[in-house]
N, C-alpha and C positions, 0 to 999 in steps of 0.2 A: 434206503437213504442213510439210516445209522450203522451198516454195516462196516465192521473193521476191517479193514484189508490188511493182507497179509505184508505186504510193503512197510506198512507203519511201524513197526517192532523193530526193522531193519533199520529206516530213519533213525529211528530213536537213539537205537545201539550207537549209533554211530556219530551222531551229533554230542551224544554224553563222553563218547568216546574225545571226539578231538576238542572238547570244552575242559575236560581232564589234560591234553597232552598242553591246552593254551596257556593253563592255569600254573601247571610245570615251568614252563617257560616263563611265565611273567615273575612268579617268585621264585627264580634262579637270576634275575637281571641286579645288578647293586645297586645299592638305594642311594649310593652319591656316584656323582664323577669321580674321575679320577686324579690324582692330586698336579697340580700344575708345575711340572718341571721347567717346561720354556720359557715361562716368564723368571722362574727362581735363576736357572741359569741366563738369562739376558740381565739379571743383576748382578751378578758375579762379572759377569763380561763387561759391565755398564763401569763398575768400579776400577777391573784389570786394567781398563786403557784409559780412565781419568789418574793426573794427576798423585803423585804420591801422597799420602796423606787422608784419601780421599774415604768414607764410610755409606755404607747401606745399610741398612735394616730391611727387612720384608718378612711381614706373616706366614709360617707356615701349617699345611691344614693335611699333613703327614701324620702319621703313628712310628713310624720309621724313614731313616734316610740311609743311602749308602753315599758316600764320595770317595772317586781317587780323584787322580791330577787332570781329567779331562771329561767326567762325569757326574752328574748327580741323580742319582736314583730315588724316588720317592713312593714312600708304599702306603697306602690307607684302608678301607674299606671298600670303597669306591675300585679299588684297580691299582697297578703297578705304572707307574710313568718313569721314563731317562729321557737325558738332554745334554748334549754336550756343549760344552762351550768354548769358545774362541782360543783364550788364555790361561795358559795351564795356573792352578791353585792351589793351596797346600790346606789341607783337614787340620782346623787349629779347636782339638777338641778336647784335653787338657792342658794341663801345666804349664810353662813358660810360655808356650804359644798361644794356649787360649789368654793369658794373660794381655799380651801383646795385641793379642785380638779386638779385647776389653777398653784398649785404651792406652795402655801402659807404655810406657818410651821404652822401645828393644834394649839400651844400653842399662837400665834399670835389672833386664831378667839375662843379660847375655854380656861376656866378659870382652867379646868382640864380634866385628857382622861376621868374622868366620862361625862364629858361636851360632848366631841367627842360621847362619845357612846349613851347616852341620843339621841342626833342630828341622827344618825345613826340609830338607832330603828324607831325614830317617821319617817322618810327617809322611811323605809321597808314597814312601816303600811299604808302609804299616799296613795290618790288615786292612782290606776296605769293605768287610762284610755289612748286613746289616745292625741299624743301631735304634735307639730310641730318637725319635727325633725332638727338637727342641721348640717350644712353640713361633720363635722368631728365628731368623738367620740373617749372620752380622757378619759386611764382608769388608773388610778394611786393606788399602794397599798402602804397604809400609818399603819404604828404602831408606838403608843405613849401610855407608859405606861401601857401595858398588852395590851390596845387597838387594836385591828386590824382587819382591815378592807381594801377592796376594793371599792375603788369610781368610780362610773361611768357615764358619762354627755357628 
C-alpha cells in the first residue's frame, strides 16, 4: 500500500521541469503595456485638420520617442509602439521652432514665412533616431503667409 512506484520520480522530474520553463516565461513578460501611439497620433491628426491656430496637449508615458514627418514611435518598458498619421508634421524639438511651438508668433522667431518654411523642411530631413521623451506632447497648427504647418514637440 506504501510502496513507491517507479513512475513517481518520473512525474516529479517533469512537473518541476515545466513549472521551471512556466516560471521563465512569466518573468520574461513586461510589467506594463506598451506605450499608446494611436491615440498620441490621433492627436497630432485631431489638430492637422482643425483650424489654424489650433493646440493639443496629451500625456505621455514613453522613456523615448522617435518622429519623422509621418510617424511616431514610442518606446517604454512595456514594449515599442508606431503609428502613423494622416497629416504630415514637423519635430519642433528645439530652437525657433520649439519656440513657435510654445506659443510664440512665427513673425517674432522668423524674418519671413519663407523663414518658417526653410526651418520646417530642414525639421522633416533631421535625424529622426531615438530621443528622450518629454512627459507631455504639444501639437499646435500654425499658418503665416501661405505657410502651413503642424508643430509637434
Amino acid at each position: 500500500m506504501f510502496d513507491t512506484h517507479v513512475d513517481t520520480l518520473y512525474v516529479w522530474v517533469a512537473l518541476g521541469t515545466v513549472s521551471v520553463a512556466v516560471f521563465g516565461v512569466v518573468v520574461s513578460l513586461p510589467a506594463s503595456a506598451p506605450p499608446d501611439a494611436t491615440a498620441t497620433a490621433a492627436t497630432v491628426d485631431e489638430v492637422a485638420t482643425s483650424p489654424a491656430g489650433s493646440v493639443a496637449t496629451r500625456e505621455l508615458d514613453a522613456v523615448e520617442w522617435s518622429l519623422s514627418d509621418r510617424e511616431i514611435g514610442l518606446r517604454s518598458d512595456g514594449g515599442v509602439a508606431h503609428a502613423t498619421v494622416l497629416e504630415p508634421f514637423v519635430p519642433a524639438l528645439d530652437g525657433r521652432l520649439a519656440a513657435v511651438l510654445e506659443g510664440g508668433r512665427p513673425s517674432r522667431y522668423f524674418g519671413s514665412p519663407t523663414g518658417l518654411r526653410r526651418a520646417a523642411e530642414r525639421a522633416r530631413t533631421a535625424d529622426t533616431g531615438w530621443r528622450p521623451a518629454p512627459e507631455r506632447l504639444t501639437v499646435r497648427h500654425v499658418a503665416w503667409g501661405g505657410v502651413d504647418v503642424t508643430l509637434v514637440g
